[in-house]
N, C-alpha and C positions, 0 to 999 in steps of 0.2 A: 677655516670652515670646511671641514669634510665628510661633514653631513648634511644635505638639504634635501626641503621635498616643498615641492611647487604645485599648488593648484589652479586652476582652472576651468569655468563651467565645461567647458570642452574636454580635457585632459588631464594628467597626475603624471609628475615624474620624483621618482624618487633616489638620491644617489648618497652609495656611503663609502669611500675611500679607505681599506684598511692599512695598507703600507704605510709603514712610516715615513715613507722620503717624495710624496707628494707636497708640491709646492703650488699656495694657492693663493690667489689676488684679484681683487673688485678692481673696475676703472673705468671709467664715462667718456664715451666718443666725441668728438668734437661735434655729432650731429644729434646729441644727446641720449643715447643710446647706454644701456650699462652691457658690460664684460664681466661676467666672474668666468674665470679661469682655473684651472687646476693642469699642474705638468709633473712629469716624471722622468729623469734619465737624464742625457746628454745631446746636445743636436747642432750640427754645424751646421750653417750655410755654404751650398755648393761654390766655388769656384773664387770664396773669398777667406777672411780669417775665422778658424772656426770659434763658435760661440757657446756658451751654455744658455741652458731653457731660458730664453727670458720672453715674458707672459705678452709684454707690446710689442717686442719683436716679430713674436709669433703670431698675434692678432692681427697685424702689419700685412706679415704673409698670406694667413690663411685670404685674407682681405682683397688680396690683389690677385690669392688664385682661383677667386670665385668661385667654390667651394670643387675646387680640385683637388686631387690628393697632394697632401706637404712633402712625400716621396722624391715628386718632380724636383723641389727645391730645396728639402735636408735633407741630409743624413747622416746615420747616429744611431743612437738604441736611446726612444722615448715613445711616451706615447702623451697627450695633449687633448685637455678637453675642455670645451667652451661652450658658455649660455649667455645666450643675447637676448633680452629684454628692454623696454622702454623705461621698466621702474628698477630701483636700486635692491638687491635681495638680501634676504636677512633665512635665516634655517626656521623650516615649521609657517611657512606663510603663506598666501592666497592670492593672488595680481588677479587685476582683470584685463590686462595685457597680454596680447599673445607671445609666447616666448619658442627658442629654438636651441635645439641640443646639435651640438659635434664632435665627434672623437674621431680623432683620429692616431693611427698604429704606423709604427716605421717597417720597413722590408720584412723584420723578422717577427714584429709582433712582439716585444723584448718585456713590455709589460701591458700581460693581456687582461682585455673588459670582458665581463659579462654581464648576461643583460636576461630580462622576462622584457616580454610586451603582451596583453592583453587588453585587446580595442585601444580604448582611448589611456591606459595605463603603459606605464613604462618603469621598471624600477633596473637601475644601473650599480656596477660595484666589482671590484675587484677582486674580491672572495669570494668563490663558490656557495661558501657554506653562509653567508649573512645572506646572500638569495634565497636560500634554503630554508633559514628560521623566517623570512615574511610570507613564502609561502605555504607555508603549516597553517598559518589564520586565514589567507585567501583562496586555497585551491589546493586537492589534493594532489601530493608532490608524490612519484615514483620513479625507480630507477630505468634508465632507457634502454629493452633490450637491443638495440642495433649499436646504441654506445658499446655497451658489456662486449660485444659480438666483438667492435673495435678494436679494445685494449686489450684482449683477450688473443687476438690471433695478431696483432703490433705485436703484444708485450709490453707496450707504450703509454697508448695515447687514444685518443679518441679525435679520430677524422672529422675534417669539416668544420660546417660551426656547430655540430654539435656538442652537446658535454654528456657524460655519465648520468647525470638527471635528465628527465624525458622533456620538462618544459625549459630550460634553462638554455639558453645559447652563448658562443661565444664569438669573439673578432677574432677577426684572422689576420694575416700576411696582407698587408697595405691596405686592409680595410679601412672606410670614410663610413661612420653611421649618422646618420643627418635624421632627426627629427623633430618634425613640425605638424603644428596643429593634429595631434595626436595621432601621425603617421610616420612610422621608420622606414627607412630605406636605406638599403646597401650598398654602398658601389666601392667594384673590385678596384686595386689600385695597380701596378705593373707588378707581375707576382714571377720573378724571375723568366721572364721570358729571354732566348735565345735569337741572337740577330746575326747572324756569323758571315765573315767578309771570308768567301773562299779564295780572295788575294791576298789573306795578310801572310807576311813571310816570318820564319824563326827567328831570326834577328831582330827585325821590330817587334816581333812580340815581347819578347826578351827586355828589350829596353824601353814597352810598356809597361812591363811586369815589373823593373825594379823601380820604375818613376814613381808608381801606384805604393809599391814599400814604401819609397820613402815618406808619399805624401800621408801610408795610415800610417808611419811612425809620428810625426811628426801632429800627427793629430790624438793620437793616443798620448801623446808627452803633454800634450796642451790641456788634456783629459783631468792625467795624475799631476799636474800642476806639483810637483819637486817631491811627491812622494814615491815611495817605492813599489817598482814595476815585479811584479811575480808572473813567473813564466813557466808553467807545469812542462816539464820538456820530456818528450819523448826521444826514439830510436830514430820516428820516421821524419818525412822532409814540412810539415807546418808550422810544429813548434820550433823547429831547427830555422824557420825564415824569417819568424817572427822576431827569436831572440838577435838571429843575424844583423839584422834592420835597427836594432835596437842597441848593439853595440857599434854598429855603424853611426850612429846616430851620437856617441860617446855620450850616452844616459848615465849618470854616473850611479844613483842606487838601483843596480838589478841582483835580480835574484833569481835561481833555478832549481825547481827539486825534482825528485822521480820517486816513486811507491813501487812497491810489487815485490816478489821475491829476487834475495840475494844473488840466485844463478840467473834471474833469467838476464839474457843479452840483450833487450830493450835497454838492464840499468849501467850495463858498460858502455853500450853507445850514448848515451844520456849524458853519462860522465866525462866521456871522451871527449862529446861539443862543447861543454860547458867551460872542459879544461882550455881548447883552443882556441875561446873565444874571450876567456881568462873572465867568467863569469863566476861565482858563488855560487857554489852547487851542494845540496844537500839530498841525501837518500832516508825516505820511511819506508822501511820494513811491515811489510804485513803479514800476519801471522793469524794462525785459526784461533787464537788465546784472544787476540789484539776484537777480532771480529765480534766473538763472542759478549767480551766487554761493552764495544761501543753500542751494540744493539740494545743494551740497557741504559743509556746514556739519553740526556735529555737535547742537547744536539741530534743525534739519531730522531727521538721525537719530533724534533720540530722539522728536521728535513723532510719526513713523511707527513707530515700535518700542512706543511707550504707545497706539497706535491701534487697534493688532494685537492686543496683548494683551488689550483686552479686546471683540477683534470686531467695531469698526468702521474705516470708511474713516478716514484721516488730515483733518481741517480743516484746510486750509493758508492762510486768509483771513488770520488774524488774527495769528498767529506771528510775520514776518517785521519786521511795526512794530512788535510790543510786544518785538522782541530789537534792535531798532534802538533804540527809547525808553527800556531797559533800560538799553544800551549808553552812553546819551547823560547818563544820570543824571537824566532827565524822571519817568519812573518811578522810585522812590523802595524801595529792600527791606522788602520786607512788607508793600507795598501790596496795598489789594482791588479786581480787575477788578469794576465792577459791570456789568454788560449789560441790554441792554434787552430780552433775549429774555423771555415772547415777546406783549406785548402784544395785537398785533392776530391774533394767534388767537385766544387767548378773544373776541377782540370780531367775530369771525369773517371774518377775513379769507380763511380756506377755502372759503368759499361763493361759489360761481360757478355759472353757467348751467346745468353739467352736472348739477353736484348737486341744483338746483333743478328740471331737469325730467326723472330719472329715475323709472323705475316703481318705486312704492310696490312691491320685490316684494326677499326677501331674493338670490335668483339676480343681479338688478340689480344690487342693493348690492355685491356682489362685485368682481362686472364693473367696477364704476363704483373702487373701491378700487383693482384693479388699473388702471385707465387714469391714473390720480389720481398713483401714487404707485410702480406697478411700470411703469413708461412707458418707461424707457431700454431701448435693445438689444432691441426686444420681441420683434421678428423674428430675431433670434440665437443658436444655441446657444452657451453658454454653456463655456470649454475646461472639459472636467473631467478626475482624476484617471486612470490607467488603471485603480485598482484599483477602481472607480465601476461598477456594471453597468449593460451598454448602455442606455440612456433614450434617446426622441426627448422631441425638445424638446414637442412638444403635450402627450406623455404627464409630463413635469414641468411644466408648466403646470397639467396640472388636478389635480396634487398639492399644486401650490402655492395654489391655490382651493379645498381641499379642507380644506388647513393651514389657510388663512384662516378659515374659516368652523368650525371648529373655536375659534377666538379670539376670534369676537365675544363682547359681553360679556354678562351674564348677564340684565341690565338690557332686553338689546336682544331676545335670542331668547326671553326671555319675553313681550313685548309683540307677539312673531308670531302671527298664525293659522293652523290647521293647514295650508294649503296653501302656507305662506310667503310671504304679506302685509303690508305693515308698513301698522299702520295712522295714522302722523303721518307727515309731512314731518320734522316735528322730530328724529325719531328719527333716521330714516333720515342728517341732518346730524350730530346729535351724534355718531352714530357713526362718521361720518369722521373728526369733529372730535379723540375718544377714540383712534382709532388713530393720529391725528399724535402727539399727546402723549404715548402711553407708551411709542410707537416712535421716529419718529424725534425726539422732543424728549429722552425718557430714555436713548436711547445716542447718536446722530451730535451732538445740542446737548450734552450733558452730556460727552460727550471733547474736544466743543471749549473747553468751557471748562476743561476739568480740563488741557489743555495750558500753561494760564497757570501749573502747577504746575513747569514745567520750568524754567523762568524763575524759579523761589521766591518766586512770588506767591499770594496767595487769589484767592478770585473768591466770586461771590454772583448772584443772580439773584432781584433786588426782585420782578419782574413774575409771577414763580412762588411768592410769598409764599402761604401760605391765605388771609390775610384778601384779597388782590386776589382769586386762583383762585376764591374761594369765592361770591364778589358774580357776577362773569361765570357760574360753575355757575347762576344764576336769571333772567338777563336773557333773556327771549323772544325769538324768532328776529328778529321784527318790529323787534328794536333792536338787530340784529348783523349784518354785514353789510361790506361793504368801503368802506361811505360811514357810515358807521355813528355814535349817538350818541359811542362812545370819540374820535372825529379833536374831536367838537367840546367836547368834556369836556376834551381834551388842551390845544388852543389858548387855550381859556376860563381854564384853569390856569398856563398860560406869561404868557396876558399881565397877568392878575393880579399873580402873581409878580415879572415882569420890570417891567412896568411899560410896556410896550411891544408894538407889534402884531405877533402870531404871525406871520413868516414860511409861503409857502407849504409843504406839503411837497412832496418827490420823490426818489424811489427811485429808484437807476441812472442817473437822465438825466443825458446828458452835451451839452456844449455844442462838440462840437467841431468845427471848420471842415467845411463839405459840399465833397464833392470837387468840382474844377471838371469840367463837361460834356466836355472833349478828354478828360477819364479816364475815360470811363465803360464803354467799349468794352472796356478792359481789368480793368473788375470779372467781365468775363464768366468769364475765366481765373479756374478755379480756386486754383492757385499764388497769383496776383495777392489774390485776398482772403481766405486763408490767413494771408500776409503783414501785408494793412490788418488784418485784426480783432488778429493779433497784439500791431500796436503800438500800437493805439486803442481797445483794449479797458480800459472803466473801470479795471480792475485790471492790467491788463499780464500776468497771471500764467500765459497762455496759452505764455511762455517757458519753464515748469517743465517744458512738456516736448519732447520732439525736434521739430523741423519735418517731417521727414517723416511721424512717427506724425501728425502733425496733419492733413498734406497726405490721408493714408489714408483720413482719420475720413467720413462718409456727408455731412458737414457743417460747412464750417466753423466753425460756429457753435453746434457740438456742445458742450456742458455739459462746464466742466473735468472734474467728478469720472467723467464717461464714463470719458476717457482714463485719469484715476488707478485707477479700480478695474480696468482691463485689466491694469493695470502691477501691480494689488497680486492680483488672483488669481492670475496668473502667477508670483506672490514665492511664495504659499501652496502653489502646486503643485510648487514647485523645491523647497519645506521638507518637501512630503510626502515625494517622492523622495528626497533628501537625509536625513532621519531617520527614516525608517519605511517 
C-alpha cells in the first residue's frame, strides 16, 4: 500500500509513494497500537552486524529513541516512514482516532520527501510532480522566484527546504518531520558538524582511517550480498581507496571502468590502478556523435524526468557509460555502483585561499558562500514566471542572503558574538564545509547516484559511511587541506595493498596535442574555440548541446551545467504555463 489518505475531523493527510523499491508493512503493538510503515534503501545498526530495513526493527528503534533522530543509531542511505494509529488502516478511509506521521532521512537525505501543509492538511510523496497534480484542484501552484534565483546561480539545486515550486517543500540532511494532531514540525538532526581533537596525531589518524575502510568495506560486501561490485575509477585518490579496500578485502566479482576521451591522462591513471590491483578494467569512449545520440534516447529521458522530480539539475557525467556498459553485459543486473564520492571533502579539499583569508565576521561568511557556490550567472537575472511579482535581481539577491543566513547551523550562530564575529577559522570552514554536504552532496550527488536506478542497479557510497564521516568529523584543520594527510594515507594504502608504487594522481588533466603556432591567430575567433573546446574537452559532452546556444554562452569555456540549467528553467516555466 502506497497510497493512503487519512481523515479526521481535525486533519487530512495524504501520501503517495512513487518509487518502486519502497517496502511496506502493517503491525499491532503489544499495547494495541497499529504501525504501518513504509522503508526505502539499506540501514545498519551502529556498532553491531549490519542489517537491512527491517520495519520491527526499526519501530524497535525509533521506540526507544523517543522520537530522536535514527542518525544517532543507523547508518546507511534510507529513509523510513511511519503512522501510528489506535485503528488498523486500510487506503481511502476516515478514523476517529487521532493518528501520527514520522519520517525520517539518513545523513545524506539518499531518498528525499516532499511535502504541502496547509492548516490542518498535509499531503506527503516522493515526486515532485504528484504534489503538483493535487495542487492544480486545491490552490494555485507557481514557480518560486527565490528557487529559480537557486538553481540558476548553483547550476544545481535549490537550497534549503525549499523546491522550485513556491508552495512545495522539501526534507533535508537528518531531518525528523513529526506530525500530530494537524501540526508539522521539524527538527534538525547532526548535519555534519565538526568536533576536531587538536591532539590527534598522523599516525593515529592513519590507522583510524584505514579501520573505518575496512569496516565500510565490509559493510558495502554485506550490502551487494555476492553480487558484483562496480567501481567508476578515476585518476584521483577516492575511487583508488575504495577499489583498494575492496580488493583488500579479496571481493572476488569487481569491476572498474573510466569514460572521457582517449588522451586524457585521468584514463591512463585509471588503468594503471586497476592493472596493479589486478582488477577488470574497461574504458568508454566519449565522443560528440556518442552525445548526440544519447540525448535522443529514452534513458536520457528518464534521467531528466527523475532529476525534476525531485528538484535537482539532471547529472549527465555518468549515465551514458553505465548504459553503454549495461548494454555491453560488462555490467552485470543488480550490480552495486560503488563511488568514491566524496573523500577529499572531508579531508578538506574545499579549503582554499579565500576561505582562509576571509573576515572572521558572519556578513563575510555569507558573502564568501555565495562566491563559493552561487557563482554562476551572478550578473543575470534569472527568466522568471509572469505570475512571479516584479523583483530586481539585487533585491533577490539579498533574499537569497537573507535565506542563507536563516540556514546556518545552530552550532555556528551560537558560537557568534553579538556583533557577529566568529571567533575560530575553524568555524568559519566547517561551515562551508556543512553546507557542501547537506546541500549539494544530499541532493545534486545523491540524484546522481540514484540515476543508476534507471539502469536496475544499486549504488552505495563507502566514503559517506559514519564510521569514515565520523573519523574526518575530528581531524583539526591543520591536517585538512588539499595536500592533506588523507592523499598520503591513500597511497600508503595502495601500495601496501597492491604491492606496488602509487601512481601519481590527476584530475582533468589531459594530454592532448598543443596546437601548432600557424593556429594560433585563429583561437582568437570566438567560433574557432567554441569549436576546439568542443572536441577536446576531456568529456566531449559539450555536444549535449546546440552550437549555437554555445557560441552565445559569455564563455566558451562556460560550465556544462550553466547551459543545462537554462534549458531546464525554461522546461519549468513552459510546465507552469502549460498546467497552471
Amino acid at each position: 500500500m502506497n497510497v493512503l489518505k487519512l481523515t479526521h475531523p481535525n486533519c487530512q493527510f495524504k501520501i503517495n509513494l512513487r518509487g518502486k523499491n519502497w517496502i511496506n508493512s502493517q503491525e499491532k503493538t503489544t499495547k494495541g497500537h497499529y504501525v504501518l510503515s513504509w522503508s526505502q534503501g539499506f540501514a545498519f545498526e551502529l556498532n553491531s552486524e549490519p542489517v537491512s530495513v527491517d520495519h520491527a526493527r526499526m519501530n524497535a528503534l525509533v521506540s526507544k529513541q523517543s522520537m530522536l533522530p535514527l542518525s544517532s543509531q543507523l547508518t546507511g542511505h534510507y529513509c523510513f516512514l511511519r503512522i501510528l494509529s489506535t485503528h488498523p488502516f486500510s487506503e481511502e478511509q476516515e478514523i476517529n482516532s487521532e493518528f501520527s506521521i514520522e519520517v525520517h532521512c539518513d545523513r545524506l537525505r539518499s531518498f528525499p520527501m516532499f511535502y504541502y501543509q496547509d492548516e490542518n492538511l498535509l499531503w506527503l510523496s516522493d515526486d515532485l510532480f504528484w504534489l503538483a497534480e493535487q495542487l492544480r484542484t486545491h490552490s494555485a501552484l507557481h514557480l518560486n522566484p527565490l528557487g529559480i534565483l537557486s538553481m540558476w546561480r548553483t547550476a544545481q539545486l535549490v537550497s534549503g527546504s525549499d523546491t522550485i515550486l513556491a508552495q512545495i517543500k522539501q526534507s533535508q540532511a537528518s531531518d525528523l518531520l513529526i506530525w500530530r494532531n494537524g501540526h508539522l514540525s521539524v527538527s534538525k538532526g547532526e548535519q555534519y558538524i565538526h568536533q576536531e581533537d587538536e591532539k590527534l596525531e598522523v599516525s593515529t589518524l592513519k590507522a583510524q582511517l584505514k579501520e573505518a575502510a575496512q569496516r565500510f568495506t565490509q559493510r558495502l560486501i554485506h550490502y551487494a550480498n555476492g553480487a558484483q561490485i562496480v567501481v567508476p575509477l578515476s585518476g584521483g585518490f577516492d575511487s583508488r581507496l575504495v577499489l583498494t579496500a575492496l580488493v583488500e578485502a579479496q571481493y572476488p566479482k569487481l569491476f572498474a571502468f573510466t569514460y572521457g576521451r582517449h588522451y586524457s591522462g585521468e584514463v591512463k591513471l585509471s588503468e594503471q590502478i586497476a592493472t596493479q590491483l589486478n582488477v577488470p578494467w574497461q574504458f568508454v569512449q566519449y565522443t560528440p556523435k556518442k552525445w548526440k545520440h544519447w540525448k535522443t534516447t529514452l534513458q536520457c529521458e528518464k534521467l531528466f524526468h527523475q532529476a525534476r522530480s525531485t528538484s535537482v539539475l539532471a547529472h549527465i557525467q555518468d549515465p551514458m557509460a553505465i548504459d553503454e556498459l549495461v548494454q555491453s553485459g560488462h555490467i552485470e543486473p543488480d550490480s552495486v555502483i560503488a563511488c568514491g564520492h566524496s573523500g577529499d571533502v572531508h579531508a578538506g579539499s574545499l579549503i582554499d585561499q579565500k576561505s582562509l583569508n576571509t573576515a572572521l565576521h558572519k556578513t563575510a561568511y555569507i558573502e564568501l558562500l555565495c562566491k563559493k557556490y552561487y557563482r554562476f550567472q551572478a550578473e543575470l537575472m534569472p527568466p522568471l514566471p509572469a505570475s512571479a511579482p516584479t523583483k530586481s535581481l539585487e533585491s533577490l539577491k539579498t533574499q537569497l542572503k537573507a535565506k542563507l543566513a536563516q540556514e546556518l547551523s545552530s552550532v555556528f550562530t551560537q558560537g557568534l558574538t553579538p556583533d557577529g564575529s566568529i571567533v575560530q577559522r575553524e568555524k568559519l570552514i566547517d561551515e562551508l564545509e556543512r553546507w557542501f554536504c547537506v546541500e549539494r552532496c544530499s541532493k545534486y550527488l545523491v540524484a546522481s547516484m540514484r540515476a543508476y536506478e534507471i539502469f536496475g542497479l544499486k549504488w552505495w557510497l563507502p566514503l559517506w559511511d559514519d564510521a569514515f564521516t565520523q573519523v574526518w568529523l575530528s581531524v583539526p584543520l591543520k591536517h585538512r587541506g588539499r595536500f592533506s594527510v588523507y592523499h598520503e594515507f591513500v597511497n600508503e594504502y595502495f601500495e601496501e595493498i597492491s604491492k606496488s608504487t602509487a601512481p601519481k594522481a590527476s584530475v582533468r588533466h589531459t594530454t592532448a596535442p598543443k596546437v601548432h603556432p600557424i593556429k594560433a591567430l585563429l583561437l582568437k575567433l570566438k567560433w574557432v574555440q567554441v569549436l576546439r573546446f568542443r572536441q577536446k574537452h576531456p568529456f566531449a559532452w559539450y555536444a549535449f548541446i546546440p552550437f549555437l546556444q554555445h557560441l552565445r554562452s559569455a564563455s566558451p569555456q562556460e560550465h556544462i551545467n550553466v547551459h543545462l540549467i537554462q534549458d531546464e528553467i525554461q522546461w519549468w516555466l513552459n510546465y507552469e504555463r502549460s498546467k497552471f
